[in-house]
N, C-alpha and C positions, 0 to 999 in steps of 0.2 A: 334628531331629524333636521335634514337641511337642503334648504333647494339646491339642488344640481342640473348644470345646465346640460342637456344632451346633445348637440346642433343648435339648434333654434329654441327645442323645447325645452321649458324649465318645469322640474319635479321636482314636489316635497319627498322625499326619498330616505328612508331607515339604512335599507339594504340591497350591496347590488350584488347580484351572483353573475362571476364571469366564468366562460366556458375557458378551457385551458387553449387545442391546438389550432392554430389560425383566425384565435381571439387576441389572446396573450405572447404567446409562442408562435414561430415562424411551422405551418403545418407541412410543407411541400420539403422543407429541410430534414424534418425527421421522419414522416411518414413512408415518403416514397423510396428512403435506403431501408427502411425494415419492411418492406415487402419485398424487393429482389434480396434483402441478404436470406428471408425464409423461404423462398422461391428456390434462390438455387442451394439451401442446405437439404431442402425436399428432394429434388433432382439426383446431388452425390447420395444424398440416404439412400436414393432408391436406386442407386446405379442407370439410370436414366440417361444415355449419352448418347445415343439415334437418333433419325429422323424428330422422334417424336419429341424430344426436349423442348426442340425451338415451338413445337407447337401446345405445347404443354404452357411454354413462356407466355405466350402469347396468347392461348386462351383464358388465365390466371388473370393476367392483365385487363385483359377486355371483361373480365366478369368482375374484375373493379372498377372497372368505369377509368381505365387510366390509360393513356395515349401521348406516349414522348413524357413529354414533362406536365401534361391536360390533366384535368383530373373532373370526372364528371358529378357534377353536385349533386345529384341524382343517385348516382352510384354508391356503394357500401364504405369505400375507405374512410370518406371524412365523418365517419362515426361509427363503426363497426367495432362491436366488443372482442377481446381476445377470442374466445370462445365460438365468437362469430366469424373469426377468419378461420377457425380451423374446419368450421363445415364448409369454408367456400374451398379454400383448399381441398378437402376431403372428395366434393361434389367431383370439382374437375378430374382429380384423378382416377378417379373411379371409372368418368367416362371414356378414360382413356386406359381400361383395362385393368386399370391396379384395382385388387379385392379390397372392397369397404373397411375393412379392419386395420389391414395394411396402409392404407392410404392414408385413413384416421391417426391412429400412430406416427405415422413420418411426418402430421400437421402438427400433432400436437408438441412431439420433440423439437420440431422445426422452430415452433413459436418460442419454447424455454431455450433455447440456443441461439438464435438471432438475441436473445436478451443479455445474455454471455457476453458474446461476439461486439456487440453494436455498443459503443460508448453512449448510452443518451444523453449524458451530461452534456457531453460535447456536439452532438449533433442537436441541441435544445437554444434557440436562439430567441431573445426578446427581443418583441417589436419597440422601437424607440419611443420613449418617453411613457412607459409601461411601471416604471419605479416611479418616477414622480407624480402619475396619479394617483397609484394605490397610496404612495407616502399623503399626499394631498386630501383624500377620504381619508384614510385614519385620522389626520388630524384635525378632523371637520367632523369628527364623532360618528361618522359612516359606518356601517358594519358589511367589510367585506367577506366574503364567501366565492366558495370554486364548484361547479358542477362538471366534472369530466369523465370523457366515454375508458379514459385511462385506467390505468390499476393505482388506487390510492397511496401504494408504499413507491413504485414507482414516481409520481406527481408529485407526491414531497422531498425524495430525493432531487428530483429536479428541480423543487421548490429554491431547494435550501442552495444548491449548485449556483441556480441565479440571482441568491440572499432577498429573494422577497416573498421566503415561506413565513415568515415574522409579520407579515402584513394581513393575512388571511385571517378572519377570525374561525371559519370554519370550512375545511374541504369533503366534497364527498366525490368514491372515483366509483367505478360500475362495479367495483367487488362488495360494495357498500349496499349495494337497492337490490332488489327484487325484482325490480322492472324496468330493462333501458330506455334511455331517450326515444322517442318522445315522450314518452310518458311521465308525467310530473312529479314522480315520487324523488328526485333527484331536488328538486326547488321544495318542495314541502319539506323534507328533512331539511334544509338548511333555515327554511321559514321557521319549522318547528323548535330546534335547537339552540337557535338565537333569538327565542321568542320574539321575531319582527312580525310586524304590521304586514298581511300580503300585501296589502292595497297600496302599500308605502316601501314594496318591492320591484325591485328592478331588473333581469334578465339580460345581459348583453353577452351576446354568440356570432359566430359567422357562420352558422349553415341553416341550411333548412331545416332539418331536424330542431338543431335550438330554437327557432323562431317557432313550430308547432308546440314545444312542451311548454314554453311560456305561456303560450296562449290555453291552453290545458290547464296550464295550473289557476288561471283568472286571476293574474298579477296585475301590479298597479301600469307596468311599463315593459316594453320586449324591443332590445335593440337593437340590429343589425351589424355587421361591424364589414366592412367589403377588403379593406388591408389583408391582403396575403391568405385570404379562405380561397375560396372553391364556387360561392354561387355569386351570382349575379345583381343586383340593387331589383330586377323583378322577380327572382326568386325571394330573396328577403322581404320585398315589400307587401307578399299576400299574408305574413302574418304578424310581422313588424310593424310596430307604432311608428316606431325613426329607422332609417338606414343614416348611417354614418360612415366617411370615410374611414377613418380609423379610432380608435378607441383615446387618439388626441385632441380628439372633438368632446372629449366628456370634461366638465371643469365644474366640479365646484364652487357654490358662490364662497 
């Protein structure tokens, strides 16, 4: 255990679990091309090429909270489980006449084909100076960990793509829990498995969502992180201990 500086504040600290996209990873670079790429494989599946496409587009949109390049913190994309886009999916179409069954199906292929389609290697970018801290906690006897809304085999392939899956002592993705974000079983299993200290745990995320399960789980620290997420420093701060620029404000003594 070793103090770690967070901004201003310093913490005796075991272990920190970081969220992956728009913590780690650049969120608006990958998220926002794998929603139009399953948008519009929905579309061709469904032969969908009238009036109603564009309104189809643009309902799908707005029921993620996403506007141009906007992305509403509020809204489902910045933590929505696989599973969970395919009822949103499912919802809109439906209201626009496709039978439930049908609609559901052209989600769910949608989802396993954007995955095909979409390099995430390549579309998965670190935010700078994202390797020298985790290099920096390991070597300061830290016990790093990953909580993401991602699929686990996914998250380590991309791990490995940005060579800093070797830094992680332990990852867990939502194919792993029972219960999504917010809810704490994503920070307890990591707490559990590395047998840390909760008290001598630490949380750092960029959304709102992360900032409630920290607090859920009754950890030692919940950090905010505002670099390239989605909410705002007053979203963050009703359940964040620190808001932080970026995750380059974390330093190790």
């Amino acid at each position: 255990m070793r103090t770690v500086r967070f901004g201003q504040r310093l913490f005796e600290t075991e272990l920190i679990i970081f969220d992956k996209d728009g913590t780690l990873t650049d969120f608006k670079k990958t998220w926002i091309p794998i929603l139009q790429t399953r948008l519009h494989i929905i579309l061709e599946t469904l032969g969908i090429r009238d009036e109603n496409r564009k309104r189809i587009m643009r309902e799908i949109r707005r029921s993620y909270g996403v506007s141009g390049n906007n992305v509403d913190a509020h809204g489902p994309l910045p933590f929505s489980t696989p599973w969970e886009d395919e009822v949103i999916f499912t919802s809109v179409l439906y209201r626009f006449g496709v039978p439930w069954l049908k609609a559901k199906d052209a989600a769910h292929r949608a989802t396993q084909k954007a995955e095909q389609l979409i390099d995430r290697l390549a579309i998965s970018k670190l935010y700078d100076g994202v390797p020298e801290l985790l290099n920096a906690l390991r070597d300061g006897g830290i016990l790093v960990s990953m909580a993401t809304a991602d699929l686990s085999s996914i998250t380590v392939q991309i791990l490995k793509h940005l060579k800093i899956f070797d830094l992680f002592d332990y990852i867990v993705g939502a194919d792993m829990v029972e219960k999504d974000k917010p809810d704490p079983e994503m920070i307890l299993k990591c707490v559990d498995e590395l047998r840390a200290d909760r008290k001598r745990t630490v949380l750092v995320g960029d959304s709102i969502v992360d900032m409630e399960m920290g607090r859920r789980a009754e950890i030692g620290l919940v950090v905010g992180i505002l670099e390239g997420g989605v909410a705002t420093q007053n979203d963050l701060e009703k359940d964040a201990d620190v808001v932080l620029e970026s995750v380059r404000d974390i330093k190790p003594f």
